[in-house]
C-alpha positions in Angstrom: 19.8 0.3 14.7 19.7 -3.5 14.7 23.8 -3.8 13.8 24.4 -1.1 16.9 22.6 -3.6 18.9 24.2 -6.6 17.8 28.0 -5.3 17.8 26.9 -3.6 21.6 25.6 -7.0 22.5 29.1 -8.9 21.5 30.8 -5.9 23.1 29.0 -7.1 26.2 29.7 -10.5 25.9 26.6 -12.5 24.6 26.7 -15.4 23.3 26.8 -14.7 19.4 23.4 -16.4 18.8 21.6 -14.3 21.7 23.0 -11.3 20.3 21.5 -11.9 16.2 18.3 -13.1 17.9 17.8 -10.0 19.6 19.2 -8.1 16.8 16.3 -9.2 14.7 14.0 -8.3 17.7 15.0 -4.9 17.4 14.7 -4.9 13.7 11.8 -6.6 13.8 10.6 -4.7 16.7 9.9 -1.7 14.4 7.3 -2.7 12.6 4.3 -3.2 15.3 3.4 -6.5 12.8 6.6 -8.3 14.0 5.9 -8.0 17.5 3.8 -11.5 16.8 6.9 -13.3 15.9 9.2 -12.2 18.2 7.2 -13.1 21.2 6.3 -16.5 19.5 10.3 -17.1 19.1 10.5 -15.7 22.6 7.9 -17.8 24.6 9.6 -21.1 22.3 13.1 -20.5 23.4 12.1 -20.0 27.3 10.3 -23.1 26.9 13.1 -24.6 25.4 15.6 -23.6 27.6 13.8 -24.4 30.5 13.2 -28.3 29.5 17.2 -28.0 29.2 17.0 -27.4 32.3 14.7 -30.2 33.7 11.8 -28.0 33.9 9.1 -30.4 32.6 7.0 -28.0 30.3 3.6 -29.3 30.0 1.3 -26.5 28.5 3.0 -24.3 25.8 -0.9 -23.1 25.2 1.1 -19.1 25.7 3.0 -19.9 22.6 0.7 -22.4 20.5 -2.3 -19.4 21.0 0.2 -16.5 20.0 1.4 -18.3 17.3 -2.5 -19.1 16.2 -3.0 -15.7 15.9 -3.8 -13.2 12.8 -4.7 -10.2 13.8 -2.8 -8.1 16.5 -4.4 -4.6 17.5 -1.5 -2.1 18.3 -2.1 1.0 19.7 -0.3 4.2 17.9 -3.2 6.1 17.2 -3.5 7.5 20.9 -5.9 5.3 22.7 -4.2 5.3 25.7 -2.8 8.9 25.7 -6.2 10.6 24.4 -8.7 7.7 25.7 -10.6 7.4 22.6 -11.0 4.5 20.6 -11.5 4.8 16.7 -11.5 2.6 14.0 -9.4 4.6 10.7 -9.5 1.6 8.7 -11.6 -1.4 7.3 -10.7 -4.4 5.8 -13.3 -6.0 3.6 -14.3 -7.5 0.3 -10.3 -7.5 0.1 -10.1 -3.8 0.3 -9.0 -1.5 3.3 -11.6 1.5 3.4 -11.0 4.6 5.2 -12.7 6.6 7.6 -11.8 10.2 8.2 -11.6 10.2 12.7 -10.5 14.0 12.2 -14.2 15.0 11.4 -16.2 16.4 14.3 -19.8 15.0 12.9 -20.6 12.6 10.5 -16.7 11.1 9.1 -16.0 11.3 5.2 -15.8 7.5 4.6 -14.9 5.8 1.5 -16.7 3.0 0.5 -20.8 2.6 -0.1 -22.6 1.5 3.4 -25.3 0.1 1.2 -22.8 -3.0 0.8 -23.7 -6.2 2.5 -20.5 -6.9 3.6 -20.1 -3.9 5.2 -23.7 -4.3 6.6 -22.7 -7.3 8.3 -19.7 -5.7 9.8 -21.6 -3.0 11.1 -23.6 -5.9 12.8 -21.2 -7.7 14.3 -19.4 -4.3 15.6 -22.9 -3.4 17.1 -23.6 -7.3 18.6 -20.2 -7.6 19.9 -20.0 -4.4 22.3 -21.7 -3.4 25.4 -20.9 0.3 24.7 -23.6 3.6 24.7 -23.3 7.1 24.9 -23.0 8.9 27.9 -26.6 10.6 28.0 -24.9 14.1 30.0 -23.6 14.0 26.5 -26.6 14.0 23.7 -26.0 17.6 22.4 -22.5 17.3 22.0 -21.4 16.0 18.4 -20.8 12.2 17.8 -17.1 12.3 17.4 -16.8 13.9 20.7 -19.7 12.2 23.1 -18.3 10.1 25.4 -19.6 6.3 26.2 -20.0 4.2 29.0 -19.1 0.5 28.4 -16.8 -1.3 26.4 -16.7 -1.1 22.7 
């Protein structure tokens, strides 16, 4: 799909380098990880190209903060179509864990909650939310009460 892109992009008449760089955007593109690195090597050419221009750049804070980062959240599970919110996997004590968001009430999970590193994620995913159920909702089961806040 990238080559399509590239050889349409010399078709149109882009400048050779404009057309590889977006050809490894698309490329890239396709894996929701890469979307870090293209917009870091977006925001640094725009700022580049605009102190070519003598646009005095002052803050590249955008770029600097993007480029700081090491974990990016991407939504394909539905979020935004279904409006829920689950977490399907864990990273801890170097080991992604699963937890089954299929299940209705009480989720198959796979690791032992009587770990303390998963005791203390539990803790910081409680702390670090203002979120509670909906209380038209108590009989309902968990999976599908809805809450009031943000998680």
């Amino acid at each position: 799909m990238g080559v399509l892109f590239f050889m349409l992009s010399i078709l149109l008449g882009y400048f050779w380098i404009d057309a590889i760089l977006f050809t490894i955007g698309i490329i890239v593109a396709c894996v929701p990880e890469g979307m870090l690195a293209i917009v870091t090597i977006a925001l640094s050419i725009t700022a580049k190209r605009m102190s070519s221009k003598n646009c005095l750049v002052k803050n590249l804070e955008a770029v600097e903060t993007l480029g700081a980062t090491s974990v990016l959240i991407v939504d394909k599970t539905g979020t935004v179509t279904s409006g829920k919110m689950t977490v399907a996997h864990l990273w801890f004590d170097n080991r992604i864990e699963e937890i089954d968001t299929a299940a209705i009430q009480d989720p198959a999970i796979s690791f032992d909650t009587g770990n303390i590193t998963w005791k203390n994620l539990a803790r910081v995913g409680i702390l670090c939310n203002n979120a509670e159920f909906d209380p038209n909702t108590a009989g309902h089961p968990v999976m599908l009460r809805k809450t009031i806040g943000d998680p």
